[in-house]
C-alpha positions in Angstrom: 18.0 -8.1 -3.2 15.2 -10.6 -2.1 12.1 -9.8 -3.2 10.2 -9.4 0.0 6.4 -10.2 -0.7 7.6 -13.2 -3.3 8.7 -14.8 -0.2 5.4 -14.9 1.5 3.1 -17.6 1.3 0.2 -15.2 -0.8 -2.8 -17.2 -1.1 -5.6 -15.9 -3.4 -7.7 -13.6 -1.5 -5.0 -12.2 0.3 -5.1 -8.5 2.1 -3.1 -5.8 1.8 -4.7 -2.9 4.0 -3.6 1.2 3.4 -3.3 3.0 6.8 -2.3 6.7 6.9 0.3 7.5 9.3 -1.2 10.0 12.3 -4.7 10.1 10.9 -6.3 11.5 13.1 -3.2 10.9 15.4 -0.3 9.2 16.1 -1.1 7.1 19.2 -4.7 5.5 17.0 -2.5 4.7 14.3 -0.3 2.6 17.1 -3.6 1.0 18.0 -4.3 0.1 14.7 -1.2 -1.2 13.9 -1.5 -3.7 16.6 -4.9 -4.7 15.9 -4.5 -5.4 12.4 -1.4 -7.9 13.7 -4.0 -9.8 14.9 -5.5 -10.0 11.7 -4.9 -12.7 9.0 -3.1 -10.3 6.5 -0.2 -10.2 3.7 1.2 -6.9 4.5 -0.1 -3.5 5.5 0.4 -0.4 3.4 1.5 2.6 5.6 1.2 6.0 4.1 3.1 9.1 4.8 1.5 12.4 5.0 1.7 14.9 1.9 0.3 18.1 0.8 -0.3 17.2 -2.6 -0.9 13.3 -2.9 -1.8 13.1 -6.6 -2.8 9.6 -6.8 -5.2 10.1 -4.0 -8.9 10.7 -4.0 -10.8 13.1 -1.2 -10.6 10.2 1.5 -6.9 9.4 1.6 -6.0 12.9 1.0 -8.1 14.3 3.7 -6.6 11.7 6.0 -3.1 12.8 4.8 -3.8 16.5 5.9 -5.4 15.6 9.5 -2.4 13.6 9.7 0.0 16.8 8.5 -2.0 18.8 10.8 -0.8 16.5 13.9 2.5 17.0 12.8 3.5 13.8 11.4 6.0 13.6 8.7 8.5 11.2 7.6 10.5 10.7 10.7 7.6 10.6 13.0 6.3 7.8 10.5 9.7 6.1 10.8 9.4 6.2 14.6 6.0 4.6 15.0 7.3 2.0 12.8 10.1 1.4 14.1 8.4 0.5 18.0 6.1 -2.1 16.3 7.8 -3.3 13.2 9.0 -6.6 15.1 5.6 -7.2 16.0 3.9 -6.4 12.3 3.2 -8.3 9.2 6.0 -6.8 6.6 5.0 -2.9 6.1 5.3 -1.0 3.2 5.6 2.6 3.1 3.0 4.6 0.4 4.8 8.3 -0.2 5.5 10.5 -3.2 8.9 11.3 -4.8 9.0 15.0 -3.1 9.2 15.0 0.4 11.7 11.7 -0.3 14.0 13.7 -2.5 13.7 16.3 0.2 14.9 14.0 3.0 17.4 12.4 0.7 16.9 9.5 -1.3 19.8 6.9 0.8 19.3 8.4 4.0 15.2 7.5 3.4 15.8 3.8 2.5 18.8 3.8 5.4 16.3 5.0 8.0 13.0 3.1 6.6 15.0 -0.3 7.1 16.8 0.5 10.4 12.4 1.0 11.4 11.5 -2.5 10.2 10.1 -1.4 6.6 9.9 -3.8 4.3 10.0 -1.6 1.1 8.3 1.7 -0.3 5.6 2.7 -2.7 5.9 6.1 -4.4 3.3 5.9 -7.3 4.7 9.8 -8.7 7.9 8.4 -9.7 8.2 7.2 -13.3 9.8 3.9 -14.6 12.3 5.8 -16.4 13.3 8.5 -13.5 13.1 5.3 -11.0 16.1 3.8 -11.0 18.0 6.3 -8.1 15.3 5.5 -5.7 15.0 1.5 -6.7 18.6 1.3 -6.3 18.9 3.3 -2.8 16.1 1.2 -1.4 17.4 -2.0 -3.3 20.8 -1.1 -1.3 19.2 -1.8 1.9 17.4 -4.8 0.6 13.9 -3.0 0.6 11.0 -3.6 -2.6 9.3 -0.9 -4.4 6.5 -2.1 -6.1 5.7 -0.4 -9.4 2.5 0.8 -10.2 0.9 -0.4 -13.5 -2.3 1.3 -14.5 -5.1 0.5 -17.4 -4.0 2.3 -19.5 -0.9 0.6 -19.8 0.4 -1.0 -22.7 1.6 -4.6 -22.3 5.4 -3.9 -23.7 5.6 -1.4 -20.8 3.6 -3.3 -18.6 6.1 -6.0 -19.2 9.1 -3.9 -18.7 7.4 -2.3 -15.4 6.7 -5.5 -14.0 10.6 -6.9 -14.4 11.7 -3.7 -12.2 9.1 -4.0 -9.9 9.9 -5.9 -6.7 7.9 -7.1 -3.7 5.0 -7.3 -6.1 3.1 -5.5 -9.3 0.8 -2.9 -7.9 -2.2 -3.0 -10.5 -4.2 -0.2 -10.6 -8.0 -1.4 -10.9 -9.2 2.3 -12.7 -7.9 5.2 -14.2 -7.7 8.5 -11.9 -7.4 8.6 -8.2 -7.7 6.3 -5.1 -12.0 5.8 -3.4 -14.3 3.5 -2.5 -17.1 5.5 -4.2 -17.4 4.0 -7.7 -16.7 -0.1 -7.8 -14.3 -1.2 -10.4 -15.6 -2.3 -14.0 -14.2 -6.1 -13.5 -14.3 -7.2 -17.0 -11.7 -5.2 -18.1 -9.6 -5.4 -14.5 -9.6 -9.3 -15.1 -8.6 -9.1 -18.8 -5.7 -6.4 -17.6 -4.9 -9.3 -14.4 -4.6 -12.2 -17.4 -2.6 -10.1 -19.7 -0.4 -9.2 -16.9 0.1 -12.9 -15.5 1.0 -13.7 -18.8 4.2 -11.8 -18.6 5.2 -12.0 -14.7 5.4 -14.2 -12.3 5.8 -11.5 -9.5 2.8 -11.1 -7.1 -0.4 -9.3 -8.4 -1.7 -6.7 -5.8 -4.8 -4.9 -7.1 -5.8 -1.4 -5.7 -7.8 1.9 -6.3 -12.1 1.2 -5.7 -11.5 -2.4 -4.1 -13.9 -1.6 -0.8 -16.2 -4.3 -0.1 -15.9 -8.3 0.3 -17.6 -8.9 -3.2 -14.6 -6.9 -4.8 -12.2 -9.3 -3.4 -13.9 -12.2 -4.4 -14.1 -11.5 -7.8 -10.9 -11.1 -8.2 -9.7 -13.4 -5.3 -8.7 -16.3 -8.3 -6.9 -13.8 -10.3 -4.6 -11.8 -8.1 -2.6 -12.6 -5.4 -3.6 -9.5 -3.2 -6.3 -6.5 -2.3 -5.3 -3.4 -1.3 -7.8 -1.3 0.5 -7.3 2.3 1.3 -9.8 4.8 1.4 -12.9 2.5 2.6 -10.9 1.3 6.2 -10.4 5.1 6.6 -13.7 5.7 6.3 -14.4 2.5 8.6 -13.3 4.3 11.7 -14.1 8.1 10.3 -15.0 10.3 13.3 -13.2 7.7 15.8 -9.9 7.4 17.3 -8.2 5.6 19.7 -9.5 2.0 20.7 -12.6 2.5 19.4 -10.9 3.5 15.8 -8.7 0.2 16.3 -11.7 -2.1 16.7 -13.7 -0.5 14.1 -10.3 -1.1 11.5 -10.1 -4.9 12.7 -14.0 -5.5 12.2 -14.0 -4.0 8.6 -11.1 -5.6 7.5 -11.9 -9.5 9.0 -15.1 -8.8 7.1 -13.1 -8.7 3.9 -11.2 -11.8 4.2 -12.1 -15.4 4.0 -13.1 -17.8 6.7 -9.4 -19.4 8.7 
């Protein structure tokens, strides 16, 4: 299997945005979608609605229930991607173990590439009970980046790393996903270094980054920013075209000059 983020050409600084799937509805998320093509990013995170997102902090989840509330699930996701994927920076999907398990792990990584996905996140599933879904969505030459979190030692951080593909998803804090509390980036850089120092996979750093200062300070140490919960609350109260345009000014605000 290729490694699909390894093949891009990351440069430091680079953005990885998180955009829940029908929040507040289906057809903004479409709008969003095209207006972050326009955008000079890496690869856009795309979550899929769940009742009990455990690695997500009041922002994403509340987005995740609007979303459930409009009805959209995993094949209404699949669907939205699948009309724009052509058209898209490569996608990754951002679910939990439970609703995949539910739909049925081969027929999930089957359907997500037949809609243009380029791999899936699922942040519940642990390195050892892994393997099932890495190898369903490896069958269908799709990445799941693994999540490695602070409180990680480095022989498991190591050993996470070599299984993950697409990139290393490093979290930047212990608990859930915001943008209320900046990261402590002493410690984040020291985790980045000792992390480099064992992989050569692409870095993506997540959890608190929400502002233009956090991804400058870490801009010469990791190969990507993901930011979730502070674009949600960019276009919070919005939807439609004025949501879109909202997304597209916060996140060109958090990237470098072209």
């Amino acid at each position: 299997m290729a490694d699909v983020l390894v093949t891009l050409s990351l440069s430091k600084g680079s953005l990885i945005p998180y955009l829940m799937a029908g929040d507040p509805d289906l057809e903004t998320t479409s709008l969003i979608l095209r207006e972050l093509a326009q955008t000079n990013i890496a690869a856009i995170e795309l979550g899929i609605p769940y009742g009990d997102p455990l690695a997500d902090g009041p922002t994403i989840a509340a987005a995740g229930q609007r979303a459930l509330a409009a009805g959209t699930g995993i094949a209404q996701t699949l669907e939205l991607l699948s009309e724009q994927s052509a058209a898209l920076p490569p996608v990754i999907l951002f679910t939990y173990f439970n609703p995949v398990y539910k739909y049925g792990l081969m027929r999930f990584a089957q359907d997500a590439a037949k809609a243009g996905a380029a791999g899936a996140i699922v942040p519940d599933v642990s390195l050892e009970e892994s393997a099932p879904l890495r190898e369903a969505l490896a069958s269908q030459n799709l990445c799941m980046p693994l999540l490695v979190a602070p409180s990680t030692p480095i022989d498991r951080a190591a050993r996470i790393a070599e299984l993950s593909t697409g990139f290393v998803y490093v979290v930047s804090r212990l608990g859930v996903t915001g943008a209320g509390n900046s990261p402590d980036f002493a410690p984040v850089r020291a985790q980045l270094a000792a992390l480099r120092a064992v992989t050569d996979k692409p870095l993506g750093l997540g959890f608190g980054i929400s502002e233009r200062e956090h991804v400058d300070r870490v801009r010469d140490c990791t190969d990507a920013a993901i930011v979730g919960s502070a674009l949600i609350d960019s276009y919070a109260g919005t939807r439609g075209e004025e949501a879109a345009k909202r997304v597209r000014r916060f996140v060109e605000s958090l990237l470098p000059p072209r």
